[in-house]
Structures are given as structure tokens and as C-alpha cells.
C-alpha positions in Angstrom: 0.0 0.0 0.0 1.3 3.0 -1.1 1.2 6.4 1.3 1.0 9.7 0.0 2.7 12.3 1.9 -0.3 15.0 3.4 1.3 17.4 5.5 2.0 17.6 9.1 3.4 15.3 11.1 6.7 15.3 9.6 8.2 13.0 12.6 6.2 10.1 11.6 8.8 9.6 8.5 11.3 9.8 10.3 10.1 7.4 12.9 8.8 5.1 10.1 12.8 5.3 8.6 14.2 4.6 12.0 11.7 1.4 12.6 11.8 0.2 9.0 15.6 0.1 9.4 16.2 -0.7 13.0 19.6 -2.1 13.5 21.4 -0.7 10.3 24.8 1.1 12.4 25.2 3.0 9.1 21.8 4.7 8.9 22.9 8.6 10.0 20.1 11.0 10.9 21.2 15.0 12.2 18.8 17.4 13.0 19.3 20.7 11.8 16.9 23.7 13.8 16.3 26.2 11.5 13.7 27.7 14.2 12.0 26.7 16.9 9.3 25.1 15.3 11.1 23.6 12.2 13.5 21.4 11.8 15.5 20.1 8.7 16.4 15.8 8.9 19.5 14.5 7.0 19.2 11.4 6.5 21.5 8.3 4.6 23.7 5.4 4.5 27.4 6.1 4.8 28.2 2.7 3.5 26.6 3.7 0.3 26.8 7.4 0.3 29.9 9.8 0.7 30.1 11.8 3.6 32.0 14.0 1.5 29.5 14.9 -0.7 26.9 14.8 2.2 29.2 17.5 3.9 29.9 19.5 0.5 26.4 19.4 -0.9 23.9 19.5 1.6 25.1 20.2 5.4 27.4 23.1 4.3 24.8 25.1 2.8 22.2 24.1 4.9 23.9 24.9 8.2 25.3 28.6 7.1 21.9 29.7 5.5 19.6 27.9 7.9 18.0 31.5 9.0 16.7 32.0 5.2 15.3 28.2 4.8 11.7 27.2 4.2 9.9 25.1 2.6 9.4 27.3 -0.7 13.4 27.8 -1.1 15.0 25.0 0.5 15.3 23.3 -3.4 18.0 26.7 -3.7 20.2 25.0 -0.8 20.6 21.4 -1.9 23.8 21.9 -4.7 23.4 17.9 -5.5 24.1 17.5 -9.5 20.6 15.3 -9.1 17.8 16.2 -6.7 14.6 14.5 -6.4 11.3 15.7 -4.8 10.0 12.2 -3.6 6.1 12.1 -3.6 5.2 8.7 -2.1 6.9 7.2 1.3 7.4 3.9 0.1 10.1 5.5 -2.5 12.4 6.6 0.6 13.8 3.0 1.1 14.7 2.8 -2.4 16.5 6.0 -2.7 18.1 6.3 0.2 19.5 2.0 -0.3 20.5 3.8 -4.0 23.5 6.1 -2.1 20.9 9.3 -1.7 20.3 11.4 0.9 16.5 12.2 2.2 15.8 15.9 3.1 12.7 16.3 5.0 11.1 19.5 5.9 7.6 19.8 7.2 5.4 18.5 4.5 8.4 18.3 1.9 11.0 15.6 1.2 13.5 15.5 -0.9 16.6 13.1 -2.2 20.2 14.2 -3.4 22.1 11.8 -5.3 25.5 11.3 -2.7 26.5 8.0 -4.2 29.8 6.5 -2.8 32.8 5.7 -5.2 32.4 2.0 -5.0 33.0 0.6 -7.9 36.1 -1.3 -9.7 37.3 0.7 -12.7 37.0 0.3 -16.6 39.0 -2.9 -17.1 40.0 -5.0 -19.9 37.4 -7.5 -21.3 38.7 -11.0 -19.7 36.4 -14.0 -21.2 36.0 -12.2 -24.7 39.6 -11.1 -25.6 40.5 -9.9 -28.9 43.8 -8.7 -30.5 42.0 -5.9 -32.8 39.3 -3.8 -31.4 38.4 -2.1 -28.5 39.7 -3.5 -24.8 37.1 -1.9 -22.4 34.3 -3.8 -20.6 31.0 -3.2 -18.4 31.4 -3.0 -14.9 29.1 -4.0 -12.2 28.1 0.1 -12.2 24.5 1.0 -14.3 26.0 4.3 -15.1 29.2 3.5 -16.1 27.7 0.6 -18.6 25.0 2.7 -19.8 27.6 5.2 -20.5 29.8 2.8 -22.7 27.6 2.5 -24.4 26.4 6.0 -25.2 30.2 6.7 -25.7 30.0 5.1 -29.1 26.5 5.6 -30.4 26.0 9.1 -29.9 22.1 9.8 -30.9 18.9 11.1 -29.5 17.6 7.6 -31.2 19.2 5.9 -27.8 16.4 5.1 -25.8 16.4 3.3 -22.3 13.3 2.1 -20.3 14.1 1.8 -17.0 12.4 -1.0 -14.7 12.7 -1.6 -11.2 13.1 -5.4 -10.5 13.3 -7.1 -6.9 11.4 -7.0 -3.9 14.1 -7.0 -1.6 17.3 -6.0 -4.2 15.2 -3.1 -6.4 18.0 -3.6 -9.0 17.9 -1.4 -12.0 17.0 -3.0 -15.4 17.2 -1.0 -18.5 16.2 -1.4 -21.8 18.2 0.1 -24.5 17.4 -0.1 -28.0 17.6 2.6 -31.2 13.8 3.4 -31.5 14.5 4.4 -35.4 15.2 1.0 -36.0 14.4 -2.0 -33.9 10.7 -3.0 -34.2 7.9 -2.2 -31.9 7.1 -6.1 -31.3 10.5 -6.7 -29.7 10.2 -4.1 -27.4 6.6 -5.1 -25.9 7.4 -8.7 -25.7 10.7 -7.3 -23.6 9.3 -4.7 -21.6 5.7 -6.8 -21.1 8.2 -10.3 -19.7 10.1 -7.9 -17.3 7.3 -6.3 -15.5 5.7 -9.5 -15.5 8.3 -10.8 -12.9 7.6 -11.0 -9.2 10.8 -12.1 -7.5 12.6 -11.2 -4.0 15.9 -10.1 -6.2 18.3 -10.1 -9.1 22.0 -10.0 -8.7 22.8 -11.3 -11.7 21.9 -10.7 -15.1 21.9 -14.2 -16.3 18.7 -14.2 -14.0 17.1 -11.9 -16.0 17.7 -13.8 -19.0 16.2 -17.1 -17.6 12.8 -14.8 -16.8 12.1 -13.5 -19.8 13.9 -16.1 -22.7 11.2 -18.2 -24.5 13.5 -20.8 -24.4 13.8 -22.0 -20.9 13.9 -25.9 -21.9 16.3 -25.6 -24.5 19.4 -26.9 -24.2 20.7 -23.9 -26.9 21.7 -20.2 -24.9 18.8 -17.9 -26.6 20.1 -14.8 -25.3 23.9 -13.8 -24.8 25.6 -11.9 -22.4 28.6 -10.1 -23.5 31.1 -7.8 -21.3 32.1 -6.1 -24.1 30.6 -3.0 -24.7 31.3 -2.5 -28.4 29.1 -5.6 -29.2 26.9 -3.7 -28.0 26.7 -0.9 -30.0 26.9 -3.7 -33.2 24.3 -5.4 -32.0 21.8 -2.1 -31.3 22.5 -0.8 -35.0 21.5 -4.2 -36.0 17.9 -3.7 -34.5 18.4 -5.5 -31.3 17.8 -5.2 -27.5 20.4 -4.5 -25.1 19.6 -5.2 -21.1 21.6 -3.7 -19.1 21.0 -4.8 -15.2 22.9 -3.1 -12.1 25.6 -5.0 -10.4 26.5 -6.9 -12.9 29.2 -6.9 -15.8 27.4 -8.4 -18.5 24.4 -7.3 -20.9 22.4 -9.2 -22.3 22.0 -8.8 -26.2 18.3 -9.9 -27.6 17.4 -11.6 -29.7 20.8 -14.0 -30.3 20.6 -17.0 -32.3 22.8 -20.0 -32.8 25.4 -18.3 -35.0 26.0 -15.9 -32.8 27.4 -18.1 -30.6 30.0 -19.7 -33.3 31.1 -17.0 -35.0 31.5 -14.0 -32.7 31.7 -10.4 -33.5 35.1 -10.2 -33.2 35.5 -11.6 -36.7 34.3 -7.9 -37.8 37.9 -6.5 -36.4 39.7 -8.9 -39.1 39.4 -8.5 -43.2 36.4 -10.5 -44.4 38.4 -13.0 -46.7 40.9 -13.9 -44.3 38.4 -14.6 -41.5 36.0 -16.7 -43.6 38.2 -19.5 -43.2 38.1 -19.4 -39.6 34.4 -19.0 -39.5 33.9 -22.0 -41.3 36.4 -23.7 -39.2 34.3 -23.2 -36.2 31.3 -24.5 -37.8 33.1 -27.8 -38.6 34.8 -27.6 -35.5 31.3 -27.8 -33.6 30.1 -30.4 -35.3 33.3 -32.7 -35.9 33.1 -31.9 -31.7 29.6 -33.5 -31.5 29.6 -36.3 -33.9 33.4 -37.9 -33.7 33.3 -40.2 -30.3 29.7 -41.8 -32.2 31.6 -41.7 -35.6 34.6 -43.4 -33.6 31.9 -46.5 -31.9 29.5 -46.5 -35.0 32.8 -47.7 -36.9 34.2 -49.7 -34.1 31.3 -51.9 -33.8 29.3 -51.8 -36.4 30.4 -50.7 -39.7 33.9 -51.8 -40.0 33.7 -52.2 -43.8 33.7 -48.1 -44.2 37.7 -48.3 -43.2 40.5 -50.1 -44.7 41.7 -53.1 -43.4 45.3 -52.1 -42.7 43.5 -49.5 -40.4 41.2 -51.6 -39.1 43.9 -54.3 -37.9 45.8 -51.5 -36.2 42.8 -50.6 -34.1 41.8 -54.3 -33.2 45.8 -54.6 -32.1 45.4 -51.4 -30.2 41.8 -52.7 -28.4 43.2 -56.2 -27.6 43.6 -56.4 -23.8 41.0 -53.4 -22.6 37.9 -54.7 -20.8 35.3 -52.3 -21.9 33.2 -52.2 -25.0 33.9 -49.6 -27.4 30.9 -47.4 -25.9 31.9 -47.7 -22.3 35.1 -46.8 -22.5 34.5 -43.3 -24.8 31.9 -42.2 -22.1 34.9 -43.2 -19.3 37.1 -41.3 -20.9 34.4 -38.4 -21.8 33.7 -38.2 -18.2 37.2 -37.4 -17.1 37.5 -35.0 -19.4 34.9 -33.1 -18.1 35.9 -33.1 -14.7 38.8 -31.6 -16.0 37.2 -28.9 -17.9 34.8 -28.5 -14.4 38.4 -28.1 -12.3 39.8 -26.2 -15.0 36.6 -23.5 -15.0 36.8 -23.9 -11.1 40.6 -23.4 -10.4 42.1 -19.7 -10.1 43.4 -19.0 -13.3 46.6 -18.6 -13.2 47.3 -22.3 -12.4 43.9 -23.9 -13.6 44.8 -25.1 -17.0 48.5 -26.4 -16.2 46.6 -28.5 -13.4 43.9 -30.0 -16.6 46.7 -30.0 -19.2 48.7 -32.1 -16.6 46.3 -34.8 -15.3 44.8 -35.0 -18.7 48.9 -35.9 -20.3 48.8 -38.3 -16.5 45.2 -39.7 -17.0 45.7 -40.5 -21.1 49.2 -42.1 -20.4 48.2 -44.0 -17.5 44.8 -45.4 -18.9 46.7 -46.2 -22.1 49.5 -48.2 -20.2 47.0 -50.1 -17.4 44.8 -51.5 -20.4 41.7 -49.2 -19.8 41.5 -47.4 -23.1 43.2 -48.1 -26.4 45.7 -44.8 -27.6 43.4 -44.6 -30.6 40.3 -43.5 -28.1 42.6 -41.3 -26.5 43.0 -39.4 -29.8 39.2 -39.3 -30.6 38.4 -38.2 -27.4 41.5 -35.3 -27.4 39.8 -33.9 -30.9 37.0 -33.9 -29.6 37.6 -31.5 -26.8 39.6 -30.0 -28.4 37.4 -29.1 -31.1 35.3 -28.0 -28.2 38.0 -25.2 -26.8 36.5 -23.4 -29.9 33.9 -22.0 -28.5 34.3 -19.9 -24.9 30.6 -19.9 -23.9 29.9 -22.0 -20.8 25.9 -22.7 -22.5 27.1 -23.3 -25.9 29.4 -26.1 -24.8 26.8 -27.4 -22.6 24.2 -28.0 -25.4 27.6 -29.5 -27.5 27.6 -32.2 -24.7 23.7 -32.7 -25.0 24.0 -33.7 -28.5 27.3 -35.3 -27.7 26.0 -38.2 -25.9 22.7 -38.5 -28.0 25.0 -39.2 -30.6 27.1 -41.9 -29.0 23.8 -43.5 -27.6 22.1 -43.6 -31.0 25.5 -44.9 -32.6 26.0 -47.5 -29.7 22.7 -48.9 -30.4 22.6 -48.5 -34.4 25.8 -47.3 -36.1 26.0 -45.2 -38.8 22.0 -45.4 -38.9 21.7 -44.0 -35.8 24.4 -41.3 -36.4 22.1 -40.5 -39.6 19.2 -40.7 -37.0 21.0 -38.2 -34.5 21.2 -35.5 -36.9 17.4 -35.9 -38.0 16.9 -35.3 -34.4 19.2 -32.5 -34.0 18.0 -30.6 -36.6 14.2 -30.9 -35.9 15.3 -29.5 -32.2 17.3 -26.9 -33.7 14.8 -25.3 -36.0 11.8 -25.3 -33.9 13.9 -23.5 -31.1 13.3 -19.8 -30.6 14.4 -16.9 -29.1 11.5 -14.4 -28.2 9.8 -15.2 -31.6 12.8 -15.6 -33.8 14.2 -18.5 -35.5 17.5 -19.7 -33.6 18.7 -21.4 -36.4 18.7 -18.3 -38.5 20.2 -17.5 -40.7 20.2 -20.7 -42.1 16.7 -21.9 -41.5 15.0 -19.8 -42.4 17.6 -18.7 -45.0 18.1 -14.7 -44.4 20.7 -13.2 -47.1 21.7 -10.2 -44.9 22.4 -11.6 -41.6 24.2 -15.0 -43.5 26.6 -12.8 -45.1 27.2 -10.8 -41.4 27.5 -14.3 -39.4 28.7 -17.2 -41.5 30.0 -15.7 -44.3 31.4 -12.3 -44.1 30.9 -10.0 -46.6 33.3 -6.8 -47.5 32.1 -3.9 -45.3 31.8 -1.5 -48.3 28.8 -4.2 -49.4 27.2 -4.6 -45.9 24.7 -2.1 -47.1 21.5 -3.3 -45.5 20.1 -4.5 -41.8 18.6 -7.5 -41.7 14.7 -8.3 -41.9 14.7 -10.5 -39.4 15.4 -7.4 -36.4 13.7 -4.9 -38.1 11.2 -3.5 -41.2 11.7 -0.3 -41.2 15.1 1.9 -41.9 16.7 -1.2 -43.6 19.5 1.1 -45.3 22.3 1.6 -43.2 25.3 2.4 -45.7 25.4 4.2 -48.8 27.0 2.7 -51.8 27.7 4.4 -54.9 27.5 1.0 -56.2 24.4 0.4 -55.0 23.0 4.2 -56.3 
């Protein structure tokens, strides 16, 4: 229930502040007598406000000009760079938990913006790294992220809704987006998701993504979060959503599809017929990733006729003495591989991967020389992860493993019918995923000319004339080309 504020009885806020936040040491109140029948109440938070700017903004000029105060020019006295005249009660709990400091006098409050320096400063991006391009990153600030943002598209078109998330956290949540470009239906279904959730908090922005994606039992990320503020900026001329969310260093970027995930936009630093190469590599690096331990056991067990003999021999040679079928001992040797990817992501990083690149070298040789695996398992199961290393998002290797083992199942059960089986399957899940009303597997089902030639194929820059259809129908053009004219 909301109060208004009505008038006298200016000591029941204060009262109400002092109950609602009854053992908080770092609530400060001083009194102020102006006269002897008014009195001005300083109020805030010194663990998230700055005494200093309490002292040089408000309690300076308050105490040397307290003879000419009232309630008609006290607004002259507060020299805060962002003052507030707070209506309702229940709003004084959220500012004054937001670094501000409450005014009250008689009927009138107030809040000025004191917010303590406590924040980590503008560091280089450490998941996404990139030789070319820019090396800033978000922070956990809102105002610093929002204003890396602004710092490299610099239009009135910017627009940010802000929300207000969290019973008990109130985090910040904004929506940014170019309103000349990204279509209306994106930004309802956004906005309409977000104040649709009731939770206690949000301290993460990977929380916010889980709330509002549409695709909360896919295996497949359908949002991204990115520290790096330029991808941003891509992604908004694009016509997509950014989300940015208090306290935490990443934003999300909506809607992001499959391809997003393989080839990054990091291949836009790098000319576009030298990179091509490597974006195709990726592709066949996820799939050689998903398919090759069931390729391996399909040929193993069942089709032996698709290899050479020679080849063949050498692998029943290497095979004789290990006790496991073919099937058991790739998922043995798939297993301790990921609990050394788990200690690797786990363990501090300066000496997590010599720790995995050492019990893995331990682990191969040792299984190898006690009979549990055959060396030519060791070297399917080393592409494969290594294939794998490809890609640095956690929920993109996730849904890699998914597929993974619905392959080897398939192919321990029928062989190369069931590998043929496995990618019936994985391409009927692929396609019918979506993320908020997209088509994941865009571009390249549903086939979409623009966005192909920005993702899997990269055109020249000088012919990347036009945004795609499938963010936005209206102000398509986005480069002039003489060629084009």
C-alpha cells in the first residue's frame, strides 16, 4: 500500500525510517533547527553514500543559510548535481538504499544523489579477448555501462526504459534499444516479460535472462551476455535489444541465435576474406566436436567395412587387452575430461589449465598403459575437446555435450544409422527453437541473405549495405553505396 505524503506530522517519516531500518549502524540522521518550530532531517547510508559529498552538498549550505530556509526555497540549498522531490513514502527506502540522501522539511522531502565511489574501474574484457578492437568492458556500475555505451553511439535515437526489478534488491534494469530501427514487437514482448516478474531479487543478469527467454527448456543459450561494450553498440545498430542490469558486468543482447554463438563479432575487427576460413572452421569444429566419439563407436562396432583393413587391424591390435566395450570406454574417458574442464573453469586462473593439461597428459598415459583405453580412443576423445575449446561460452558447450552423448547412444545402439538418425533429431530440435519469436537457427533456416553474409559468411564492409529483416522493417539502409545508387 502506497502512502502519499499529506502534510504535518513530519516526525512520523522519520520514525517510520528509524523502525523500517532498526539495527542498520550505518543509517545517520542530524537534525538541523532552523527555528523553533522547524527542523530540517539529514538522512543516509554512509556505507553507500559519501560523507563528503553529504558534507559538501547539503550540510554546508544548509547549516550557514539555515536562518533563510523554508519550505518554498529549500530546493535553492541542496547543490546535489541530481535532486529529487520524492512524492510517495514507500520510495524513501529505495533511494536512500540507491546512495541518496533524504531531506525532510515539514510537509516536503527530498533526495540528493551522494553515491559512494564504490566501484572497480573500466577494465580490460577478460572472457571475450580480442587482439584488434576495442579493450574496455562493463562493470558492475549501471551508469558506467550505460555510459559505454552512449560513448559510441551518440544519438537522441538511444532510448532506455528503466524498470525496477526485486522485492528485496530493487535492481535497475534497462532497456536500451535505437527506437529508429528496432521494431515495436520486440520491445513489448521485452518490456511486457520484465514487468511481469515478481521475484525477492536479481543479482545477476543471467537471472534476468532465464525470466524472460522463450526458451527456458532448450538446451541452446537464446540470449547472450557479453562484457564487451562494443558488441553492443553492433548489436543495437543491428535492431536488437540491449539489457543492461545493475551489479552486474554483462548485458544481455536480444534476440541472439545460434550463429551468434560460433562466429562472434570479433571476426568484424579482421578482413572479411581472411576470416572466412576461420568461420567455417568453427562450424566444422562444432560439429566434428559433436559427432566424432559416435563416428569413432558406429565404426568400431558396427560398420567396420567403411575403413581399410590395414587400419582396421591396427585398431583391433590397439583394443586387444581393454575390458570395456567400445561405448563404455568413450563415455569413461568423456567423463574425465569433463571433470577436468569442471576443475579447469573452477581453479584460479593462473594455475587452472597447467593443473587439466597435466592430469589429462597423466590420465591418457596411464589409462593407455594399465589397459583401460586403447591410444586410438585417446586421440578421438582429445579432438573432440579439443574441437570443443573453440567456442568460450559455458551454455554453448553445454548444449555440444547434450547432443554429444545423444549421438554416441544412438550410434552405440545402431551405427551409422543412428548417427544418420542423430542429426534428423538434431536438426528438428534446432529449428523449432526460438528466441523471443525468432528463428535460432537463423540465418540458415529460415535462410536470411543479410544476416548470413554478417555471421557465416562475411561480406566486404563496403557491401554490408543493409540491416537484416529478421530485427527490423523499417530503416533497412544503413550504408550508402555508390555502387548500390
Amino acid at each position: 500500500m502506497v502512502n502519499i505524503i499529506n502534510g504535518d506530522a513530519m516526525n512520523k517519516y522519520v520514525a517510520r525510517i528509524k523502525k523500517e531500518f532498526n539495527k542498520t549502524p550505518d543509517l545517520i540522521i542530524k537534525e538541523i533547527n532552523i527555528n523553533i518550530f522547524n527542523t530540517i532531517y539529514v538522512i543516509y547510508l554512509e556505507t553507500v553514500s559519501s560523507s563528503n559529498k553529504v558534507n559538501d552538498y547539503i550540510l554546508k549550505n544548509l547549516i550557514t543559510s539555515k536562518n533563510k530556509i523554508n519550505v518554498h526555497n529549500i530546493m535553492s540549498y541542496l547543490a546535489g548535481p541530481n535532486t529529487k522531490e520524492i512524492k510517495e513514502v514507500d520510495e524513501i527506502e529505495y533511494y536512500l538504499t540507491s546512495g541518496f540522501t533524504i531531506i525532510i522539511l515539514n510537509n516536503k522531502i527530498y533526495g540528493v544523489e551522494t553515491r559512494a565511489d564504490i566501484n572497480r574501474a573500466v577494465a580490460n574484457a577478460d572472457v571475450e579477448t580480442s587482439i584488434n578492437g576495442p579493450k574496455d568492458s562493463f562493470t558492475e556500475n549501471y551508469q558506467i555501462n550505460v555510459g559505454l555505451i552512449k560513448r559510441r553511439i551518440k544519438s537522441h535515437n538511444l532510448k532506455i526504459e528503466n524498470k525496477v526489478i526485486g522485492r528485496k534488491t530493487s535492481t535497475t534494469v534497462g532497456v536500451l534499444y535505437l527506437d529508429d530501427i528496432v521494431d515495436d514487437d520486440i520491445i513489448l514482448n521485452i518490456t511486457k516479460k520484465l514487468d511481469n516478474i515478481d521475484i525477492d531479487g536479481i543479482v545477476d543478469s543471467s537471472s534476468v535472462g532465464f525470466l524472460i527467454s522463450d526458451g527456458v527448456s532448450s538446451v541452446y543459450p537464446t540470449f547472450m551476455q557479453t562484457e564487451r561494450p562494443d558488441y553492443v553498440a553492433t548489436a543495437l545498430l543491428e535492431g536488437k535489444v540491449a539489457v543492461v542490469i545493475d551489479t552486474s558486468p554483462y548485458v544481455l543482447i536480444i534476440p541472439s541465435f545460434f550463429i551468434d554463438f560460433i562466429n562472434p563479432n570479433i571476426d568484424n575487427y579482421s578482413k572479411s576474406k581472411n576470416v572466412n576460413f576461420i568461420k567455417i572452421l568453427r562450424l566444422f569444429a562444432y560439429f566434428l566436436s559433436m559427432i566424432a566419439p559416435a563416428l569413432y563407436i558406429a565404426v568400431m562396432n558396427y560398420n567396420q567395412e567403411t575403413i581399410p583393413t590395414n587400419l582396421l587391424v591396427d585398431f583391433a591390435i590397439q583394443r586387444n587387452g581393454v575390458p570395456f566395450p567400445t561405448i563404455v570406454e568413450t563415455i569413461l574417458m568423456l567423463g574425465v575430461c569433463e571433470i577436468l574442464r569442471e576443475s579447469d573453469l573452477r581453479f584460479p586462473s593462473n594455475y587452472g589449465s597447467a593443473i587439466s593439461i597435466l592430469g589429462a597428459i597423466v590420465l591418457g598415459e596411464a589409462s593407455v598403459s594399465a589397459g583401460i583405453a586403447s591410444p586410438i580412443t585417446i586421440i578421438v576423445i582429445a579432438i573432440t575437446f579439443i574441437s570443443s575449446l573453440t567456442f568460450n561460452n559455458v551454455e554453448i558447450n553445454n548444449s555440444l555435450r547434450f547432443f554429444r552423448f545423444i549421438f554416441i547412444l544412438l550410434a552405440g545402439f545402431f551405427g551409422l544409422y543412428g548417427i544418420t538418425l542423430g542429426i534428423f533429431f538434431f536438426l528438428t530440435y534446432s529449428t523449432n527453437v526460438t528466441s523471443f519469436n525468432k528463428p535460432y537457427f537463423a540465418p540458415l533456416a529460415p535462410f536470411n541473405k543479410e544476416y548470413f553474409h554478417n555471421t557465416v559468411i562475411k561480406s566486404p564492409i563496403s557491401k554490408d549495405t543493409k540491416r537484416s529483416t529478421l530485427f527490423t522493417h523499417k530503416n533497412i539502409r544503413k550504408q550508402n553505396n555508390k555502387e548500390d545508387m
